[in-house]
matplotlib code that plots the C-alpha trace (Angstrom):
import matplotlib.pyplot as plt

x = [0.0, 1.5, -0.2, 0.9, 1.1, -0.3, -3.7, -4.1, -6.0, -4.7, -6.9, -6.3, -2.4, -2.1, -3.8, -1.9, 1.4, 1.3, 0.1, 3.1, 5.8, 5.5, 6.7, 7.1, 8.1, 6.0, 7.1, 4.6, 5.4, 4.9, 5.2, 3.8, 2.0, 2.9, 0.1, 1.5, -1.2, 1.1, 0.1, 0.6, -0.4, 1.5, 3.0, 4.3, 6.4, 9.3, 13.1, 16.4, 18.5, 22.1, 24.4, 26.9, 25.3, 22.0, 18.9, 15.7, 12.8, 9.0, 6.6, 3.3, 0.8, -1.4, -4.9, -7.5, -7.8, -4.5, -3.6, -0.8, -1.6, -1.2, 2.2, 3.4, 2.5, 4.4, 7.4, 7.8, 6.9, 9.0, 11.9, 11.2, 9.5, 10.0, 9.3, 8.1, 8.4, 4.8, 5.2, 2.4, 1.4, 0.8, -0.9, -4.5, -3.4, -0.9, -3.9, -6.9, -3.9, -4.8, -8.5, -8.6, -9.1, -9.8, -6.7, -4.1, -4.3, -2.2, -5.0, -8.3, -6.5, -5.2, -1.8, 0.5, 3.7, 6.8, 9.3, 11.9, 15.4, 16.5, 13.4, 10.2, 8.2, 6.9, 7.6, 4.8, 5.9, 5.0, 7.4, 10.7, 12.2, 12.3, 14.2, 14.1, 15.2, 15.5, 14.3, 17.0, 15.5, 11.9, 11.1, 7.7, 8.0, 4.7, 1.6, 3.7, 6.0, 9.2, 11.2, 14.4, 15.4, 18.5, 18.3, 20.1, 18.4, 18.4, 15.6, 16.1, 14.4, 17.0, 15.7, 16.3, 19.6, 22.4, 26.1, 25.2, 22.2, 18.2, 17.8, 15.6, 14.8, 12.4, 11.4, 8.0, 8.1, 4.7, 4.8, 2.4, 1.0, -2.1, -5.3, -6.1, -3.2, -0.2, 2.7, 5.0, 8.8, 7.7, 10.8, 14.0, 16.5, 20.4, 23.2, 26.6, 28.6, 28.4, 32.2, 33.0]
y = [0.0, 3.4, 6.3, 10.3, 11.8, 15.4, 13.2, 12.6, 15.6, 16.7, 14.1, 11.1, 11.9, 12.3, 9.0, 7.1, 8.5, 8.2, 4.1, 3.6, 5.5, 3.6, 3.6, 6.9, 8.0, 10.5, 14.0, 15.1, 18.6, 20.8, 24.4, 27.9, 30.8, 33.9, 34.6, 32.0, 29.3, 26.1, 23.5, 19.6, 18.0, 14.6, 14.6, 12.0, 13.7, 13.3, 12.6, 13.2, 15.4, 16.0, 14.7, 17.3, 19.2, 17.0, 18.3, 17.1, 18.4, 18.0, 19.7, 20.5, 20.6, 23.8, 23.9, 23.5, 27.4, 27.8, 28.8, 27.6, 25.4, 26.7, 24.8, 26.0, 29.4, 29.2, 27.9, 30.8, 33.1, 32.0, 30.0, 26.7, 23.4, 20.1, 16.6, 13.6, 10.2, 8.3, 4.6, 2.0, 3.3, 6.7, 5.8, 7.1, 10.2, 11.2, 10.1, 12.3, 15.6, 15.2, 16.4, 20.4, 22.0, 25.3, 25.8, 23.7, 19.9, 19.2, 20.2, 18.7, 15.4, 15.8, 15.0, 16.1, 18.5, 18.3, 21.2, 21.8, 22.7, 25.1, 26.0, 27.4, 25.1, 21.6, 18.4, 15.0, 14.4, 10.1, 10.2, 8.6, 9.8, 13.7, 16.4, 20.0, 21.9, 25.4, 26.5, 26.0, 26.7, 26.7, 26.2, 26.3, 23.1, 22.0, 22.4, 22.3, 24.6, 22.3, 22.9, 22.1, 22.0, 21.4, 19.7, 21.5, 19.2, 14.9, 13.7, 9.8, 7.8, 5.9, 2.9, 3.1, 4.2, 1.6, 2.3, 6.0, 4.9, 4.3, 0.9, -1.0, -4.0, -1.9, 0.9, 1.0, 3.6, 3.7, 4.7, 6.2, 3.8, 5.2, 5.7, 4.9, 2.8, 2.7, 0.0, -0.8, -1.6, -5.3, -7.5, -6.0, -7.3, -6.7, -6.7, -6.3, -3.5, -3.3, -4.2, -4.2]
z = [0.0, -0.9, 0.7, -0.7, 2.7, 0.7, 0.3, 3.9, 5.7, 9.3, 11.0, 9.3, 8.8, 12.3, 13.2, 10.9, 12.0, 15.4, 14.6, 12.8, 14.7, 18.3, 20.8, 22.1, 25.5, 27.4, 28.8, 31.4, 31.2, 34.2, 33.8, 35.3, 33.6, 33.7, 36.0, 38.4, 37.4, 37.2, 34.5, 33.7, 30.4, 28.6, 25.0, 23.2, 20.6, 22.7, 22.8, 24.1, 21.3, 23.2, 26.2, 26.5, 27.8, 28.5, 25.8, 25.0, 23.2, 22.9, 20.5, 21.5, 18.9, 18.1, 19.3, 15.9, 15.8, 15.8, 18.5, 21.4, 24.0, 27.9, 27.8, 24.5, 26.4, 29.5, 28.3, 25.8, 29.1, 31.9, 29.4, 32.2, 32.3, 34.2, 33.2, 34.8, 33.7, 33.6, 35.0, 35.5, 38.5, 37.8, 34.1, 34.8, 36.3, 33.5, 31.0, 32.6, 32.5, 29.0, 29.2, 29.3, 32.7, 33.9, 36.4, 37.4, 35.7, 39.7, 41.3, 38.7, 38.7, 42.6, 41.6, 44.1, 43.6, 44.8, 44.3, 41.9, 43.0, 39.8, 38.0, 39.6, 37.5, 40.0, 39.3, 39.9, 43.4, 42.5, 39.2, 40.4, 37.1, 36.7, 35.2, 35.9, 32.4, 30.9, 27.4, 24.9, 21.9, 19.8, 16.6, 14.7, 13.1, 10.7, 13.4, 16.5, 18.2, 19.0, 22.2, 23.6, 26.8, 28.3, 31.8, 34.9, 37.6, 37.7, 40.4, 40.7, 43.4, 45.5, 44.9, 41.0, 41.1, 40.7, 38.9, 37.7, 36.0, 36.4, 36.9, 34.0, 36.1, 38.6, 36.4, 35.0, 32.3, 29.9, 26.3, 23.9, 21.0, 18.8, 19.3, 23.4, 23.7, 26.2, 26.4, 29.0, 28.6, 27.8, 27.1, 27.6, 24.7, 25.2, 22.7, 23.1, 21.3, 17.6, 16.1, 12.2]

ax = plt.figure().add_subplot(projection="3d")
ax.plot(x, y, z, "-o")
ax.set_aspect("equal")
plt.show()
């Protein structure tokens, strides 16, 4: 089957390419207004980009009228943002952030906050994975506004931590599929080092 991406409108290309590009890891953004109204919301268009120093990016889609989202908005205003890692446990809570709220997503989901150390920004107080990061850079990229963070704050739980590194053997991280589906980490496959 051959499909001319130009045929597809923004719907239907959008539901076929987040089928076909899976898994993706989730950034559940926190970030403040410029009010002072903190928000929380998941995307899924999400990756590392840089380890010296350490960089990742997200990009948050427009709204249909297009305008930005509230996170699209308060990174551009206060240049911060944190990011939790979902796991099994906090699945349902990261999913209903999705759903638009009047006010703080922390408090219409009860999620609780825990404070960042660098950025003003909180952080999911249950994600044992977290990373407290500054605005790089953004870029209008198609319908989304891309951004790149570089991360000034690690929070790992203790009990994850082994050799410098999170654990994979107790983490729990979940991962976007389309449509209404998540996936866990599943099997974990290892390979040596490629050689020539």
């Amino acid at each position: 089957m051959h499909i001319a991406a130009a045929a597809l409108d923004r719907a239907a290309a959008y539901r076929l390419f987040i089928s076909a590009v899976v898994p993706r890891p989730i950034a559940w953004v926190g970030s403040i207004s410029a009010e002072g109204v903190d928000n929380l919301a998941p995307f899924s268009y999400f990756m590392g980009v840089s380890s010296a120093p350490p960089m990742l990016a997200f990009s948050v889609a427009r709204t249909r009228d297009g305008g930005l989202k509230d996170t699209a908005r308060n990174v551009l205003a206060t240049g911060e943002f944190t990011v939790s890692i979902p796991e099994e446990a906090t699945l349902d809570a990261m999913h209903q952030t999705s759903a638009a709220y009047t006010g703080s997503e922390f408090d219409g989901v009860g999620i609780a906050r825990a404070v960042s150390v660098r950025v003003a920004p909180p952080r999911v107080a249950l994600a044992r994975v977290a990373l407290e990061c500054r605005v790089h850079q953004t870029l209008e990229v198609g319908n989304c506004l891309l951004v790149v963070g570089e991360v000034v704050e690690f929070h790992v739980a203790d009990e994850l931590w082994e050799n410098g590194a999170v654990r994979l053997a107790d983490y729990r991280p979940v991962a976007r599929l389309g449509g209404d589906a998540y996936t866990t980490l599943g099997r974990v496959l290892h390979r040596p080092p490629a050689k020539p």
